[in-house]
C-alpha angles and dihedrals in degrees: 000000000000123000117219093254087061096067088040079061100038091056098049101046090054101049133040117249098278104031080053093049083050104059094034095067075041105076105002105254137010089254089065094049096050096056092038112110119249092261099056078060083073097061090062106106107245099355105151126233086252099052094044084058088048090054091048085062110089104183109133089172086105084045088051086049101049095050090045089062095045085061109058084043100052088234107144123225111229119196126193081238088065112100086220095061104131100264084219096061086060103068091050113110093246108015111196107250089205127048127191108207122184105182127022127325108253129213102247104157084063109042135063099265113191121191116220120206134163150147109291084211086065120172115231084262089052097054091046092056086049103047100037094046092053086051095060103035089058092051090050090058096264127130118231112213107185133144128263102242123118123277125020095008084055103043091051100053089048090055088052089045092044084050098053093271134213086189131175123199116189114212125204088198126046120313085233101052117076122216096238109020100218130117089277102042091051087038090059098048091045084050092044095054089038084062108032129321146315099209126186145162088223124099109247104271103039123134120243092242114179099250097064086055094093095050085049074053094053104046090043091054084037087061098048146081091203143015122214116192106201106190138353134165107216097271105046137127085235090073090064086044080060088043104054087045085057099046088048094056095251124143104248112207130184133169126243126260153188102300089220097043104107095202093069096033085114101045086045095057088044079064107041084049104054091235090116138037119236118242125196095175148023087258101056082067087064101042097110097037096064090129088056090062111048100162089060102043084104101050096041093048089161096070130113125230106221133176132180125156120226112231119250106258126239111282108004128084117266114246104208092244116158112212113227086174101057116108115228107297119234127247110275131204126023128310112263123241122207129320081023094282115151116259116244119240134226110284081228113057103171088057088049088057095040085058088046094056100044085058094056112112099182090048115097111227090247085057090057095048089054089053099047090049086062096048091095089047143290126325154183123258090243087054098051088049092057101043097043096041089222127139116272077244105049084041092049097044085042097052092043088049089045088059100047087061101049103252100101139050137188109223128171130327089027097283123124136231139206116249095217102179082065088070100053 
């Protein structure tokens, strides 16, 4: 007989992270799909030909595998059904229906949780920051969540563990594979999981192939309440890192540096453009999180005690999840003219925003090309590039940069929209 698991990881090994989360709001629950016939598949909203042919396929034999493995490994299985699924995973656009956890579950939803990120290529300054504010953010009650890949990732889970950890390292491989296997890169996973956990969406004994690095991003900004990007040189991973935190609502954070030292050009622009706050210290991370860490209210007597509650998402139950780690939220709706009656807008939006970002001093002239290329609604990269007439590369750093800031969204199929209440 199967066990429930079975169907989590049927589903999951048969469809890729958001065509999973479709059809499992589709039908309830990944039991329901799997004994559903192939016709009810086409009701799914934008499940392709080929998936529906995956979900026809009802081999568990890899799902038997794969827990087989876990355990052997002591790895545990963790499904979004499981009452103790990390709150904060579930208002992320996508949340992982399957979690793959080596070490002990933490309690995330109640600690200050910071997200380190940084360039793998770090600078001797780089690697300092990052040791020595995890450092300091552990000792201060705080958790660190980084990856595992070499530089600033690695810097900042030695100086948790240094600290006396708990420390969390998101894969985007499997939780058993190291980046690099040599003696260091498994030493780190087995002390990470010693000390706290190594977490991943990815079944033990993937590869940590570059495309499932944007969902590892995901998960590792979905755990935080705030994300600190050390180091990064303009074009870096690290930036969409900064991207996804913004577009999750999390306070992104970075530290000054040397204005001609390539490797922080990026984090440096997150900062002259207000799109990041500046911290000098590991406390400063935790500034805004004071209620997260009770034991140290009287020691860090210069924190600020901050709530704002995320907004249930179209289409799933709200959990009731306050967000520590949301910055303050703009002021939403129209301003309001005498007697408190709404005040009308222009009977031509789109002229309103043209006029809006031509007034835009901190915008670059290529950022406001690419704006004014979604007024009419959402698209694709290749679409932008053709309309626009920009370089892949200036499309694709504007786009990341566009994001960071709030103007900009990726939605579904890859394309990107304007966020245009962001402009009033």
């Amino acid at each position: 007989m199967l066990t429930g698991v079975t169907y989590w990881l049927w589903l999951t090994e048969r469809l890729e992270s958001a065509a999973a989360w479709r059809v499992y709001r589709h039908f309830g629950s990944p039991e329901k799909a799997y004994f559903s016939d192939p016709g009810e598949y086409e009701l799914v909203e934008g499940l392709s030909p080929a998936q529906r042919r995956l979900l026809a396929d009802k081999d568990t034999g890899p799902a038997g595998r794969v827990l087989a493995r876990c355990d052997g490994q002591g790895i545990r299985v963790l499904t979004y059904a499981d009452t103790d699924y990390p709150e904060r995973l579930r208002n992320i656009e996508v949340p992982p229906l399957v979690l793959y956890l080596r070490g002990r579950m933490l309690r995330f939803d109640e600690r200050a949780v910071i997200a380190f990120a940084g360039t793998r290529r770090c600078s001797p300054y780089g690697a300092k920051v990052a040791f020595d504010f995890a450092g300091e953010v552990t000792r201060a009650g705080g958790i660190v969540a980084t990856g595992v890949v070499d530089g600033c990732d690695a810097h900042a889970a030695s100086g948790a563990l240094r600290a006396g950890g708990p420390v969390c390292l998101v894969t985007a491989g499997g939780v058993d594979v190291p980046y690099h296997d040599h003696e260091r890169g498994r030493a780190l996973l087995g002390d990470a999981a010693a000390a706290g956990c190594v977490l991943s969406e990815s079944p033990p004994g993937t590869k940590h192939l570059g495309a499932l690095f944007h969902r590892r991003n995901a998960i590792l900004c979905g755990l935080a309440c705030g994300v600190f990007c050390v180091e990064a040189p303009r074009r870096s991973g690290t930036l969409s890192v900064a991207a996804i935190a913004a577009a999750q609502g999390k306070e992104v954070f970075t530290v000054p540096a040397n204005l001609g030292a390539e490797s922080s050009a990026g984090t440096n622009e997150l900062l002259g453009r207000r799109l990041a706050t500046a911290a000098l210290s590991g406390r400063d991370l935790l500034a805004d999180f004071a209620w997260l860490l009770p034991e140290q209210q009287e020691e860090m007597p210069g924190l600020r005690w901050k709530t704002v509650i995320i907004p249930a998402r179209k289409g799933r139950e709200k959990t009731g999840e306050a967000a520590p780690s949301a910055p303050p939220e703009r002021e939403q709706g129209a301003s309001s003219g005498p007697e408190g009656t709404e005040k009308g807008v222009d009977s031509d939006p789109d002229s309103r925003y043209i006029e809006i970002l031509d007034a835009s001093a901190h915008l670059t002239e290529e950022e406001r090309t690419l704006l004014r290329a979604l007024l009419p609604g959402a698209a694709s990269t290749e679409r932008l590039i053709a309309e626009t007439g920009l370089e892949a590369a200036a499309v694709a750093a504007g786009l990341t940069m566009l994001a960071v800031g709030g103007l900009v969204r990726e939605c579904s199929g890859g394309r990107f929209e304007l966020i245009r209440e962001a402009l009033t």
